[in-house]
Every structure is written in C-alpha cells, then in structure tokens.
N, C-alpha and C positions, 0 to 999 in steps of 0.2 A: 642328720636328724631327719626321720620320716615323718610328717604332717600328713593328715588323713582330710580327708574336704566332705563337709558333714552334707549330705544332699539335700539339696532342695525342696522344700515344699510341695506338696503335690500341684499348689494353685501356680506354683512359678515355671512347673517344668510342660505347660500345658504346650502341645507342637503348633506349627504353625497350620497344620492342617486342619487339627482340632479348632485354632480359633476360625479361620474360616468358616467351617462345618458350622459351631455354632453361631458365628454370626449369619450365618446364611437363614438360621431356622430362625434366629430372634428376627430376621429382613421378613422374612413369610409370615412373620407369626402363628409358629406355633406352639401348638398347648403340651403345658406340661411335660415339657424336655428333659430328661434324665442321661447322665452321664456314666456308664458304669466300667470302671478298671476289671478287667477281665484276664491279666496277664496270667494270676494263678492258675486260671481255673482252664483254658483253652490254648491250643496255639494257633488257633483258627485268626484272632486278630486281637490287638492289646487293649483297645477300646468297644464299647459297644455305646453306642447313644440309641434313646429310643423317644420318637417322639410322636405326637397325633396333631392329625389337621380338621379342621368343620365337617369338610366334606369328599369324596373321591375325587373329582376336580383340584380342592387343597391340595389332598395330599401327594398328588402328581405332581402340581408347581412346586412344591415343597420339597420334592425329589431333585426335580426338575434341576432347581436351584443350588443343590447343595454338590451336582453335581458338575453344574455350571462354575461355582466356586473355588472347589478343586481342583478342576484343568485350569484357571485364571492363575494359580499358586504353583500348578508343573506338575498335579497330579491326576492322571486322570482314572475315572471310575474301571474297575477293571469289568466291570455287570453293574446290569441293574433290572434287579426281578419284580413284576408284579405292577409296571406301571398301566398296563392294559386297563384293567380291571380299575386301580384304584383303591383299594380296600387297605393293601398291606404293601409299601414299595420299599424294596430292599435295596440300599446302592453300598456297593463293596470298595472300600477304597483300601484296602489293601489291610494296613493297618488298626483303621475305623471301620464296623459295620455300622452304618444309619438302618435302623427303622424307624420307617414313618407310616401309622395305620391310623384309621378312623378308631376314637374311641370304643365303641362296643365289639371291635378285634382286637385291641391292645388289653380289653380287661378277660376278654375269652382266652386268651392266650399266655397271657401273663410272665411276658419274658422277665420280665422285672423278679417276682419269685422263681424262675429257673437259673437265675445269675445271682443271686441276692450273699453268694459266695463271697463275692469282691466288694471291694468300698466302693460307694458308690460318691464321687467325684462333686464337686457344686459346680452348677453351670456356671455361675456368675464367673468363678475362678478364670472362666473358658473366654468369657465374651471380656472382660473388664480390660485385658491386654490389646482386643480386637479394637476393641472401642479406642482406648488411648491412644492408638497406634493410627487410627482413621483422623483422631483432632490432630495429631499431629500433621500431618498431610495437611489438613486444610488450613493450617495457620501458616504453612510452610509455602503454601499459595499465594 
C-alpha cells in the first residue's frame, strides 16, 4: 500500500536559516518585515525578505546582523551590497535575498509590487519557532 505524506504547512516548513534571518531583524528592530516565497517566479533565490531600518546607520547594523546570524548557523553570506552608503543593503545568502532599505527607497522601489507573484509568507510563522527554540535553551540552563 502507498501512503502519500500531505505537506506541511508553510508556517512549519520555515528553514532554520530563515528563522535566524528573522529573528535577527525582530533583535534590530526593524520595520515592517515582509517575507516573500519566490520559488515560482525566479531561480535566483527561494526567499526574498525585505525589510526598512530609521536610519542609514540602522540599516547597516541590520545587515550587519543578519549576516552575523547566518555564519553563527554555518551559513555565510555569499555578498553583501550597498552597505557603504546605507540606503539599500543587500546580503545574499544564497537561498534568502534580505533587503534592508530606508523607507523612502523601499517605497521608490517597490520590490514588494515587482514580486507580488508569490505568496507572501507571515513573518510571525518565521520568528514564533525562533523564539520557542531560544526559551527552550534558557530553561534548559
């Protein structure tokens, strides 16, 4: 008899790279974090998140960090464009592209309507495993 295994949930099949990523951005806080499944649409990478920081200072430490997070997990960023300037910082992790821009470039740009192809993912789905996985650790202390 053949049994077929029905998948998963999108909120369950979140990687462990993705929860990092976002919990890295909820650690920086930043604004208005969007998660977007992009497998259809590119083979450039499966995820795309995009997110904005206050300031250009932010949104470097924002990068900063997320790409700090990655290599702590065995992944490291393969680039990361734009952190010069501060406007717009791209860090490529292979699988996930993060953007992280100052709002008034995230709405000039509006990656969000050039990807609006794919379902766009809830973050919470992303951090809510990060999180439980962190109190476990510390009760485990």
């Amino acid at each position: 008899m053949i049994t077929r295994k029905s998948l998963r949930p999108a909120e369950e099949r979140v990687s462990p790279l993705q929860q990092a990523v976002t919990s890295a951005l909820e650690d920086m806080k930043a604004v208005n974090v969007r998660v977007l499944d992009v497998r259809g649409l590119t083979d450039i990478a499966d995820t795309m998140i995009i997110a904005s920081g206050n300031s250009d200072r932010h949104v470097r430490s924002i990068a900063e960090r997320v790409a700090q997070k990655a290599k702590a997990i065995g992944c490291r960023a393969l680039g990361t464009e734009g952190a010069r300037d501060g406007e717009w910082v791209l860090v490529d992790l292979q699988d996930i592209l993060v953007h992280v821009m100052l709002p008034r470039v995230r709405e000039f740009y509006g990656l969000e309507r050039l990807w609006e192809g794919g379902p766009v993912l809830p973050v919470a789905a992303a951090v809510a495993p990060a999180r439980a996985a962190a109190r476990r650790r510390r009760i485990a202390r």
